[in-house]
VEXVEX-548142 format. One record per residue: residue in one letter; x, y, z of N, C-alpha, C in turn. Coordinates in steps of 0.05 Angstrom, whole numbers, plus 5000, padded with zeros to 4 digits. Layout:
# residues N
+------+--------+---------+------+---------+----------+-------+--------+---------+------+
| resn | n_east | n_north | n_up | ca_east | ca_north | ca_up | c_east | c_north | c_up |
+------+--------+---------+------+---------+----------+-------+--------+---------+------+
|    A |      X |       Y |    Z |       X |        Y |     Z |      X |       Y |    Z |
...
+------+--------+---------+------+---------+----------+-------+--------+---------+------+
//
This chain:
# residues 201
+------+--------+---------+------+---------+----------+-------+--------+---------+------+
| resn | n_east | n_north | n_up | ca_east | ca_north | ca_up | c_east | c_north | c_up |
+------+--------+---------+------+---------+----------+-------+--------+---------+------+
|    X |   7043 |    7544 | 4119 |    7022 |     7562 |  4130 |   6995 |    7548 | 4127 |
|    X |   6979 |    7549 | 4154 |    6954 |     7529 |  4141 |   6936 |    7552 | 4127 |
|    X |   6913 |    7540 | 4111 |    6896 |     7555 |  4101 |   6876 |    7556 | 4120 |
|    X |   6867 |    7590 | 4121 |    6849 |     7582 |  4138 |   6815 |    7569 | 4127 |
|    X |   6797 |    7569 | 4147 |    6773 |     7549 |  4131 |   6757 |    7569 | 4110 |
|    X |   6741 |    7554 | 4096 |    6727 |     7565 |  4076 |   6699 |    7579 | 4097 |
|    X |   6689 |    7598 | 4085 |    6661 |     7609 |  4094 |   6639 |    7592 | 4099 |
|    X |   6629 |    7584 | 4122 |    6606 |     7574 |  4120 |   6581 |    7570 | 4091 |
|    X |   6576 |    7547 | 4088 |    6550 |     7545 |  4075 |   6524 |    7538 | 4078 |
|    X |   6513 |    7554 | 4073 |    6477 |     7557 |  4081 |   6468 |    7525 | 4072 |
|    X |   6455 |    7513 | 4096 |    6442 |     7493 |  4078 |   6416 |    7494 | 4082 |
|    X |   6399 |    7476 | 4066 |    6367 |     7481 |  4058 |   6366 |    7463 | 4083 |
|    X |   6348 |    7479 | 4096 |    6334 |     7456 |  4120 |   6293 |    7453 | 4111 |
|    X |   6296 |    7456 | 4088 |    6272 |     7440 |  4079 |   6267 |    7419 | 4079 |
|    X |   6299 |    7400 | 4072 |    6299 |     7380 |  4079 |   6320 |    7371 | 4089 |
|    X |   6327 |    7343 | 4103 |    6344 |     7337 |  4125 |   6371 |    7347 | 4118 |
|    X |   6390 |    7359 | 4146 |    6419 |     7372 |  4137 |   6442 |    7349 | 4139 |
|    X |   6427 |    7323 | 4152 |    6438 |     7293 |  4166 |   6450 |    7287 | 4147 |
|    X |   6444 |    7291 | 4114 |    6461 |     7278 |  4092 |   6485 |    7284 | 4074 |
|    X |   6486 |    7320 | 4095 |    6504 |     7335 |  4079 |   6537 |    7340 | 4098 |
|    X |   6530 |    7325 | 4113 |    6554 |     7322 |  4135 |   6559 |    7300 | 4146 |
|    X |   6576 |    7293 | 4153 |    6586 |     7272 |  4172 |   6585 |    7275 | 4198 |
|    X |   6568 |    7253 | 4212 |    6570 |     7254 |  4243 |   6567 |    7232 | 4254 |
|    X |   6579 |    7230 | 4277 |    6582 |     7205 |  4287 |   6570 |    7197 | 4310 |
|    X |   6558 |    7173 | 4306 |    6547 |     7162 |  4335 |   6548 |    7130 | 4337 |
|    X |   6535 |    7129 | 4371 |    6550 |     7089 |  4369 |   6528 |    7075 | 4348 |
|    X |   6526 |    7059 | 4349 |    6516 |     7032 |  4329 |   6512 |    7011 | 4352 |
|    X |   6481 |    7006 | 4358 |    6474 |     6989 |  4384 |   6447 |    6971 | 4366 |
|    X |   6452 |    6950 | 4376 |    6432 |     6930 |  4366 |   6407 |    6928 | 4386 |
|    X |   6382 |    6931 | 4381 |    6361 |     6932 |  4393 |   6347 |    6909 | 4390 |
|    X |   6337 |    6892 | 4418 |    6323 |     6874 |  4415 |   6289 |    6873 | 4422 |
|    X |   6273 |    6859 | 4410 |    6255 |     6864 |  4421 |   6236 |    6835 | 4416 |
|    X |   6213 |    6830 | 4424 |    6203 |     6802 |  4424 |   6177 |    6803 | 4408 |
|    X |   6178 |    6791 | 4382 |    6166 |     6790 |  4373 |   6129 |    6782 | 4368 |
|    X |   6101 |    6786 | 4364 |    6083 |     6776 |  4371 |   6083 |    6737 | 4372 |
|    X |   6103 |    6725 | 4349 |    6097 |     6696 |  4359 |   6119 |    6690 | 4378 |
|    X |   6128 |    6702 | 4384 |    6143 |     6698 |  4411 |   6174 |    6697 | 4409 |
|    X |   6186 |    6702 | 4383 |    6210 |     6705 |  4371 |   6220 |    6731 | 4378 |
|    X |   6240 |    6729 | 4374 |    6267 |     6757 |  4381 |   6280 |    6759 | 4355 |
|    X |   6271 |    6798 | 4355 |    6283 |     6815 |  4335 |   6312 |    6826 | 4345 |
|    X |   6323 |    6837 | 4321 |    6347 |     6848 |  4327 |   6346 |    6867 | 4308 |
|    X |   6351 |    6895 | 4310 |    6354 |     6923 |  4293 |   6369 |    6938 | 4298 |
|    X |   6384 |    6947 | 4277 |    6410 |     6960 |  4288 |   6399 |    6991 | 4285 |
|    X |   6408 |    7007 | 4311 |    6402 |     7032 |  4315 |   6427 |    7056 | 4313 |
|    X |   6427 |    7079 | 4312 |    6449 |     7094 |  4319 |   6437 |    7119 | 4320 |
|    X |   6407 |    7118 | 4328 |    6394 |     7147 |  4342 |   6386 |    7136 | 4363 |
|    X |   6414 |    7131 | 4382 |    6405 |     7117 |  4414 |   6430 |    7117 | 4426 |
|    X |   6416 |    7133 | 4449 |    6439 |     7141 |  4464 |   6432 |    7144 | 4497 |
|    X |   6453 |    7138 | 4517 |    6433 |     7155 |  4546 |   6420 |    7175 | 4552 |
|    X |   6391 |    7176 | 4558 |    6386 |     7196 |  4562 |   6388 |    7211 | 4597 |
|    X |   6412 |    7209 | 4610 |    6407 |     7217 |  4628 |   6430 |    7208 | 4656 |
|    X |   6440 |    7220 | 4663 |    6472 |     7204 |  4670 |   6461 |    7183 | 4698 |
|    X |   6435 |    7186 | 4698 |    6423 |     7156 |  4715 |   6417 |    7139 | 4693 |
|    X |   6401 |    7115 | 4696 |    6402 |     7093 |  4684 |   6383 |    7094 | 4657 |
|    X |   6383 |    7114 | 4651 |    6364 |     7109 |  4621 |   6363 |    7120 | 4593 |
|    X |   6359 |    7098 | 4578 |    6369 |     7097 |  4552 |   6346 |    7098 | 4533 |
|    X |   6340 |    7118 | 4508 |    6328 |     7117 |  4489 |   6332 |    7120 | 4457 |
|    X |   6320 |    7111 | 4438 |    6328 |     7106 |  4411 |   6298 |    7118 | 4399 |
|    X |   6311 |    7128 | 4376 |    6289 |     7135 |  4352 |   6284 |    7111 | 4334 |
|    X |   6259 |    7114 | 4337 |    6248 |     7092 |  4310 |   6226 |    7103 | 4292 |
|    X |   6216 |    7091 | 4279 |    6177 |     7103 |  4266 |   6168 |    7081 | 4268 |
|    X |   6136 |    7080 | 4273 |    6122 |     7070 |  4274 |   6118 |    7035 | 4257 |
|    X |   6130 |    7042 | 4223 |    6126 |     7030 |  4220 |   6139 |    7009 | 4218 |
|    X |   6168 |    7003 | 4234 |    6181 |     6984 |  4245 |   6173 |    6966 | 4268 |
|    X |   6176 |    6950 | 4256 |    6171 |     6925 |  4280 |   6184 |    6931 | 4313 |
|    X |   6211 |    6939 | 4310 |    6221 |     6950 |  4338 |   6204 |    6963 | 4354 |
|    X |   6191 |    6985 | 4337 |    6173 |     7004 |  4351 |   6153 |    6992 | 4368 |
|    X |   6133 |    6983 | 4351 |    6109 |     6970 |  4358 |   6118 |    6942 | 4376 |
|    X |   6135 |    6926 | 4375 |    6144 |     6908 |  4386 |   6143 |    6923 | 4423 |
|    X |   6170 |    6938 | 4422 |    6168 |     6953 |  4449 |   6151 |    6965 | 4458 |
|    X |   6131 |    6978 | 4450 |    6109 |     6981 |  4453 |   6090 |    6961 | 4474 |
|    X |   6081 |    6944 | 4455 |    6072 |     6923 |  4465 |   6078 |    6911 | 4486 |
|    X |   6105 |    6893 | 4482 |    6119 |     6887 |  4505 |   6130 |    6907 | 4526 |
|    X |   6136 |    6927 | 4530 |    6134 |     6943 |  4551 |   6166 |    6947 | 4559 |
|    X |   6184 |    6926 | 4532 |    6209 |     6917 |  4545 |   6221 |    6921 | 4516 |
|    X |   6255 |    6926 | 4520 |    6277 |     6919 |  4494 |   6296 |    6915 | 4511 |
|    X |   6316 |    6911 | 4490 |    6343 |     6900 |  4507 |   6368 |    6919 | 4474 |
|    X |   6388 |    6917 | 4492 |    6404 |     6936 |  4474 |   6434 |    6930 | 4478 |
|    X |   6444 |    6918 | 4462 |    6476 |     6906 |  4454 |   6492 |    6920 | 4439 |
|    X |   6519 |    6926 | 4455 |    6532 |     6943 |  4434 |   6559 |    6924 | 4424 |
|    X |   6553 |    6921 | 4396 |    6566 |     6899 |  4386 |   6594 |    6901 | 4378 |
|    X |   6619 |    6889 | 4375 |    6643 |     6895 |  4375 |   6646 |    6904 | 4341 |
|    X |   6664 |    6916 | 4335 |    6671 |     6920 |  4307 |   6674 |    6894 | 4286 |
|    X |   6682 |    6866 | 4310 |    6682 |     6846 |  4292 |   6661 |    6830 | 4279 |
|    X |   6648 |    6841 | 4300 |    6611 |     6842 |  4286 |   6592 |    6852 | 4271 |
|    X |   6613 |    6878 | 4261 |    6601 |     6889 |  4238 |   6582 |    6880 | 4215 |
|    X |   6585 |    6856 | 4208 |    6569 |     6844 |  4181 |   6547 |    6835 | 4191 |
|    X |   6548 |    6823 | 4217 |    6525 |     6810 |  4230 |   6504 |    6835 | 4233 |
|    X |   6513 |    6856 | 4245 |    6503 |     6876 |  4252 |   6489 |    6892 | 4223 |
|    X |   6497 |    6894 | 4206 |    6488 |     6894 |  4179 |   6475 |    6889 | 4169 |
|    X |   6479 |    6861 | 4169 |    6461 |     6844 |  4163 |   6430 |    6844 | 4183 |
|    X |   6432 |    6849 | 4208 |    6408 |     6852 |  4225 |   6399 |    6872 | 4214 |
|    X |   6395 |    6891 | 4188 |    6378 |     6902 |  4183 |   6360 |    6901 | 4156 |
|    X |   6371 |    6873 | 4136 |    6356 |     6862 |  4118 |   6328 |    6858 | 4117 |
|    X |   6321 |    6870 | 4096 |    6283 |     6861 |  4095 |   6280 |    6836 | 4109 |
|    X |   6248 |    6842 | 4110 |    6239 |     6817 |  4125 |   6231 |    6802 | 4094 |
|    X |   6227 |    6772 | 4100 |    6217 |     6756 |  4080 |   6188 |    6757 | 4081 |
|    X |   6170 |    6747 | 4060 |    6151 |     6750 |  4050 |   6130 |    6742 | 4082 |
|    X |   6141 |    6721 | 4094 |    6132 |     6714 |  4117 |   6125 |    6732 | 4144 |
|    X |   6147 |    6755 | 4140 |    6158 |     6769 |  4164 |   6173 |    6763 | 4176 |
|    X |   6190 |    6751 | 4178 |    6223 |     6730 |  4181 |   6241 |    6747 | 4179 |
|    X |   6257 |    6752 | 4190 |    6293 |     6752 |  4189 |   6314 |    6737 | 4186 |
|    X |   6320 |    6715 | 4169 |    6330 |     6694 |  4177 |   6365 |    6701 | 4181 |
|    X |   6367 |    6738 | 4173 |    6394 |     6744 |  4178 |   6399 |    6745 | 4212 |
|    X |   6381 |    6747 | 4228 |    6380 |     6759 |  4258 |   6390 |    6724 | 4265 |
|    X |   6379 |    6704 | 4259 |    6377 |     6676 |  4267 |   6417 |    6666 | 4272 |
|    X |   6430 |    6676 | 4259 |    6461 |     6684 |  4250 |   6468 |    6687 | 4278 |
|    X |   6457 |    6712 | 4295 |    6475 |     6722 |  4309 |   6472 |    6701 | 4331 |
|    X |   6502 |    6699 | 4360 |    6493 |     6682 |  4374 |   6478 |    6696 | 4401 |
|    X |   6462 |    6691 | 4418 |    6445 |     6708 |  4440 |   6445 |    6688 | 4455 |
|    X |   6442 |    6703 | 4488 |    6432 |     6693 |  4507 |   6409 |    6698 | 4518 |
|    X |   6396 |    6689 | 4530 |    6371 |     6697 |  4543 |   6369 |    6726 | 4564 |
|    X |   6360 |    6750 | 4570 |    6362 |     6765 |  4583 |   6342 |    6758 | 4606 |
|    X |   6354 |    6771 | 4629 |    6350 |     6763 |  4654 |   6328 |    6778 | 4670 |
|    X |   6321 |    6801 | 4661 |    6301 |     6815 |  4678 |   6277 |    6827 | 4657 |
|    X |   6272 |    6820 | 4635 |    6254 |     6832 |  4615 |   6260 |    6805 | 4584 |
|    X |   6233 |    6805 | 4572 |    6232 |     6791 |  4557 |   6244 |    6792 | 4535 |
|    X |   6275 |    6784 | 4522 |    6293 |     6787 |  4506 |   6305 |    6776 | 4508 |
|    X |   6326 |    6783 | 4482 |    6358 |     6763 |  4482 |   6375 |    6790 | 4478 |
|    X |   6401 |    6779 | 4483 |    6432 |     6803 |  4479 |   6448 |    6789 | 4468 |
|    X |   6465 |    6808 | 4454 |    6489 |     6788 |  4438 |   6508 |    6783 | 4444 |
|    X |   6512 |    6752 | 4443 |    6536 |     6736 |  4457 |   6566 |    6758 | 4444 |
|    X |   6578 |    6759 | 4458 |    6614 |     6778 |  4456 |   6596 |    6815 | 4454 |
|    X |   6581 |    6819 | 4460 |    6583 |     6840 |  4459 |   6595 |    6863 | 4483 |
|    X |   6603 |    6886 | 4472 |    6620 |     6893 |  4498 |   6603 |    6912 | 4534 |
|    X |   6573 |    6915 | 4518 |    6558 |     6917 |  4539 |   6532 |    6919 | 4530 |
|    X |   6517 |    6900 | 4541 |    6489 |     6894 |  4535 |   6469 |    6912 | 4566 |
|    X |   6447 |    6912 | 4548 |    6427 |     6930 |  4572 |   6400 |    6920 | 4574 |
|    X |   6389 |    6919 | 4601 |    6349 |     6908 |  4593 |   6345 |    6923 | 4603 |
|    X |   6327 |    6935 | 4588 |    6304 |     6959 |  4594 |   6277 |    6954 | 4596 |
|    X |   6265 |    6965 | 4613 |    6229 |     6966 |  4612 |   6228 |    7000 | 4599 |
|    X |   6202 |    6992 | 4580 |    6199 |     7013 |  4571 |   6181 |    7035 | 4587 |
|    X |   6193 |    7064 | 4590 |    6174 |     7082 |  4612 |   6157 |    7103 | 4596 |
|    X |   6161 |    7101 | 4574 |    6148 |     7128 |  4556 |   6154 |    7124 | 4517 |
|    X |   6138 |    7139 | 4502 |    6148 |     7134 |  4484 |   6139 |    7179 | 4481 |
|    X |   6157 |    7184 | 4459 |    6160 |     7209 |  4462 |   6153 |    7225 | 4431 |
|    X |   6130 |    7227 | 4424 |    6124 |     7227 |  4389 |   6132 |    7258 | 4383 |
|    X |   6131 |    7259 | 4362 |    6124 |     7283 |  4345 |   6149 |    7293 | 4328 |
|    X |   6168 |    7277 | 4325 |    6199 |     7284 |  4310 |   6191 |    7264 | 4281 |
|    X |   6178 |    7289 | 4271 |    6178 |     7277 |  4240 |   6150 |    7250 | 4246 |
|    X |   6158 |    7235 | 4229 |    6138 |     7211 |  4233 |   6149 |    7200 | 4254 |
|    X |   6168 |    7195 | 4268 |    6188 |     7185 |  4294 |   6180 |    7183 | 4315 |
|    X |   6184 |    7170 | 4336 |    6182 |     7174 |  4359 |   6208 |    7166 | 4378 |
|    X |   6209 |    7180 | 4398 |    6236 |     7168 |  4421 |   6217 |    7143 | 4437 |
|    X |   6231 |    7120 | 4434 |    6231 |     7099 |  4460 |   6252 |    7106 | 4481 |
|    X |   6236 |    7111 | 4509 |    6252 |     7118 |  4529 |   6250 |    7095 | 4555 |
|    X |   6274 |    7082 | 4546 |    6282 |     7058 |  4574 |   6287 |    7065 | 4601 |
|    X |   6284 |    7048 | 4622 |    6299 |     7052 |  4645 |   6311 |    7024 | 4644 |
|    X |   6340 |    7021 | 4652 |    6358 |     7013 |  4651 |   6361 |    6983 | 4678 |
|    X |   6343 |    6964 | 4681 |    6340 |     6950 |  4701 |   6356 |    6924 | 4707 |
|    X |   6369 |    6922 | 4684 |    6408 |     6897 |  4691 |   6421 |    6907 | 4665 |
|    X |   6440 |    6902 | 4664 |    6465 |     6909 |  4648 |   6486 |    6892 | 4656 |
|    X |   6509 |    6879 | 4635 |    6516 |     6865 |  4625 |   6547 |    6880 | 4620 |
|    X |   6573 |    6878 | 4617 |    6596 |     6885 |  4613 |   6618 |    6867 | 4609 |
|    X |   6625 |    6865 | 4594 |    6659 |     6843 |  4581 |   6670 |    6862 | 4604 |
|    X |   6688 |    6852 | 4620 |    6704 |     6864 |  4641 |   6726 |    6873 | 4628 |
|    X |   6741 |    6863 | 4604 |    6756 |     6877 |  4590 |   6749 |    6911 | 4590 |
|    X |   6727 |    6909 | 4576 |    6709 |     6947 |  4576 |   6716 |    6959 | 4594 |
|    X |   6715 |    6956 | 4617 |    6704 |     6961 |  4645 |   6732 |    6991 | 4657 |
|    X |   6725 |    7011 | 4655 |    6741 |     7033 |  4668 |   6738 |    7023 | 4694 |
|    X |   6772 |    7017 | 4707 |    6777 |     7012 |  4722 |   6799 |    7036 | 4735 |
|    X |   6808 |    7030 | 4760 |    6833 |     7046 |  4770 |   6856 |    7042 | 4767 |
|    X |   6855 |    7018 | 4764 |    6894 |     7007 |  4757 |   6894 |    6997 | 4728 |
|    X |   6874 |    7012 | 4715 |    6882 |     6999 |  4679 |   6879 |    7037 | 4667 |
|    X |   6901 |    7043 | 4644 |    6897 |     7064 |  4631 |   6876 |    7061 | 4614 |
|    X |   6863 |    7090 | 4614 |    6835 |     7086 |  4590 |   6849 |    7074 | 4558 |
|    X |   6875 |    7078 | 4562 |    6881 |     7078 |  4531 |   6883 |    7049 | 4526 |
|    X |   6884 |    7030 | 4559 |    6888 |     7004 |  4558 |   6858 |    6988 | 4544 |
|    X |   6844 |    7011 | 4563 |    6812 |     6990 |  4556 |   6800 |    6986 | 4526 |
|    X |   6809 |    7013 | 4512 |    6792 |     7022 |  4484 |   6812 |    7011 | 4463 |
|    X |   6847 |    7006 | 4478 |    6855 |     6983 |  4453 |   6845 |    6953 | 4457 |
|    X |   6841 |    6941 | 4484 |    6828 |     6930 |  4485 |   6806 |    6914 | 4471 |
|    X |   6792 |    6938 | 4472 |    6759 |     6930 |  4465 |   6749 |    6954 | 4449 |
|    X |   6763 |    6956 | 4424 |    6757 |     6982 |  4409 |   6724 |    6991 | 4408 |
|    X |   6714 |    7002 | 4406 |    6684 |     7014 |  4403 |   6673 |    7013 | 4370 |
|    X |   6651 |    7006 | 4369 |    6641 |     7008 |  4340 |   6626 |    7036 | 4336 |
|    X |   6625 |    7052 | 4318 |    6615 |     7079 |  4308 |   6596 |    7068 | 4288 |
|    X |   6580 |    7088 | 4277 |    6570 |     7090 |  4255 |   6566 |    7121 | 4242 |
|    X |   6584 |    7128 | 4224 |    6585 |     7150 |  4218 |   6564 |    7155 | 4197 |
|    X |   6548 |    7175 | 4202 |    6528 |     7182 |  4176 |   6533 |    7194 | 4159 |
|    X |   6528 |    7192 | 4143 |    6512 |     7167 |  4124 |   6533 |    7155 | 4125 |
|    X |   6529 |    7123 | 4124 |    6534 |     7110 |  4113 |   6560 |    7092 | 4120 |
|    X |   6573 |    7097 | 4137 |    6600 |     7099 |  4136 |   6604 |    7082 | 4169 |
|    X |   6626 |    7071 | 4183 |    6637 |     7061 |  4206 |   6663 |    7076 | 4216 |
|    X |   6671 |    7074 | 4241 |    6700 |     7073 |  4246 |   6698 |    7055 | 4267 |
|    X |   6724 |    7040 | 4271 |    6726 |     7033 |  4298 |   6741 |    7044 | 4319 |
|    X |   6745 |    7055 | 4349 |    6754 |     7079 |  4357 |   6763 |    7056 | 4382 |
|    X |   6800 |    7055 | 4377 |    6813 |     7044 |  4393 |   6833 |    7060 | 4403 |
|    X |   6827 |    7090 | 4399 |    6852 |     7105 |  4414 |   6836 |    7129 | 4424 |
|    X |   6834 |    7146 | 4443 |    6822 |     7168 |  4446 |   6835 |    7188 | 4464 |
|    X |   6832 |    7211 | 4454 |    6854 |     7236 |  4478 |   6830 |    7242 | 4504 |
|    X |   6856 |    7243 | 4530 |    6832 |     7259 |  4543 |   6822 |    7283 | 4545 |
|    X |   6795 |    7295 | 4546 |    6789 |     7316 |  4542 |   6802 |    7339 | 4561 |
|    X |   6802 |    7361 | 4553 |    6806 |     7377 |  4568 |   6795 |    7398 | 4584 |
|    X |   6774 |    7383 | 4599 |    6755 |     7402 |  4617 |   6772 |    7425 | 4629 |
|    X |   6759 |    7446 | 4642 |    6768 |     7469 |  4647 |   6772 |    7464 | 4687 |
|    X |   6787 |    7474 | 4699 |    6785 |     7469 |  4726 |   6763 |    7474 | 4737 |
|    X |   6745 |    7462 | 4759 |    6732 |     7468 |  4765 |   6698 |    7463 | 4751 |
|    X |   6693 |    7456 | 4736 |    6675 |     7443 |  4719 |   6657 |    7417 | 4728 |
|    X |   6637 |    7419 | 4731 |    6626 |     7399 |  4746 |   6599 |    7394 | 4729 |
|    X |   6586 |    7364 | 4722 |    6568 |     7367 |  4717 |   6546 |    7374 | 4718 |
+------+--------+---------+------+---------+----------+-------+--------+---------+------+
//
């Protein structure tokens, strides 16, 4: 007989409820071009589409380099990196050195992006260049960077097709998560949902 669940618990929203549960979202590497003319890499997972046309935005604060970087440049680029890239990706979020250096970012391998000033990460399973159209403040010290989506990039393995099962593509090319706090999965099997007839977006 299962048990059924326990009673809800009240939690304090004085301060954040983000640490008292588990939730999951992707894990995307953010690029952006640095003032001497170098390329950053920061791993994000408050970034997601905003909008089932072409555009994509991420939370940052101010006092990250990403922020002010996109800002400036007007541009980021955004790689979503395979699970086997986990450490690299990790590692892209080590202090800077006394200099302002990353010399963990220098690790990963990149190509040049093609329509905005950046790099993307070589094997990743879909990279994006964005020009930046807005920045969106007032969430805490935070702000949303909001992209529009102007080339994109895809391992054709990824790629939902008509003559491959979804279950083919995601063993394929499993997806990287980042569960909060703290935590990963990699998500190489998935059911399909079960929309209701008639349901349309």
């Amino acid at each position: 007989m299962t048990k059924p669940p326990a009673a809800p618990v009240e939690l304090d929203v004085r301060v954040p409820v983000w640490e008292r549960v588990f939730t999951v979202a992707p894990l995307v590497l953010v690029g952006t071009r640095e003032p001497d003319g170098t390329f950053d890499l920061a791993p994000k997972h408050l970034a997601l589409p905003l909008s089932w046309q072409n555009h994509f935005g991420f939370v940052c604060t101010p006092r990250h380099s990403t922020y002010a970087n996109a800002l400036r440049e007007r541009a980021f680029t955004v790689s979503y990196p395979r699970p086997a890239q986990l450490v690299h990706t990790s590692l892209a979020a080590s202090p800077r050195c006394a200099d302002g250096t990353k010399p963990a970012v220098a690790t990963f391998p990149t190509r040049p992006a093609q329509r905005v000033a950046g790099v993307l990460v070589e094997g990743a399973s879909l990279a994006l260049e964005c020009e930046l159209e807005r920045v969106v403040e007032g969430f805490g010290e935070n702000g949303l960077l909001v992209g529009r989506i102007v080339a994109a990039w895809a391992d054709p393995a990824a790629l939902i097709e008509a003559d491959r099962e979804p279950e083919d593509v995601l063993a394929q090319v499993p997806l990287l998560a980042y569960v909060h706090p703290g935590r990963f999965a990699e998500i190489a099997a998935a059911c399909s949902f079960p929309l209701p007839e008639g349901m349309h977006r």
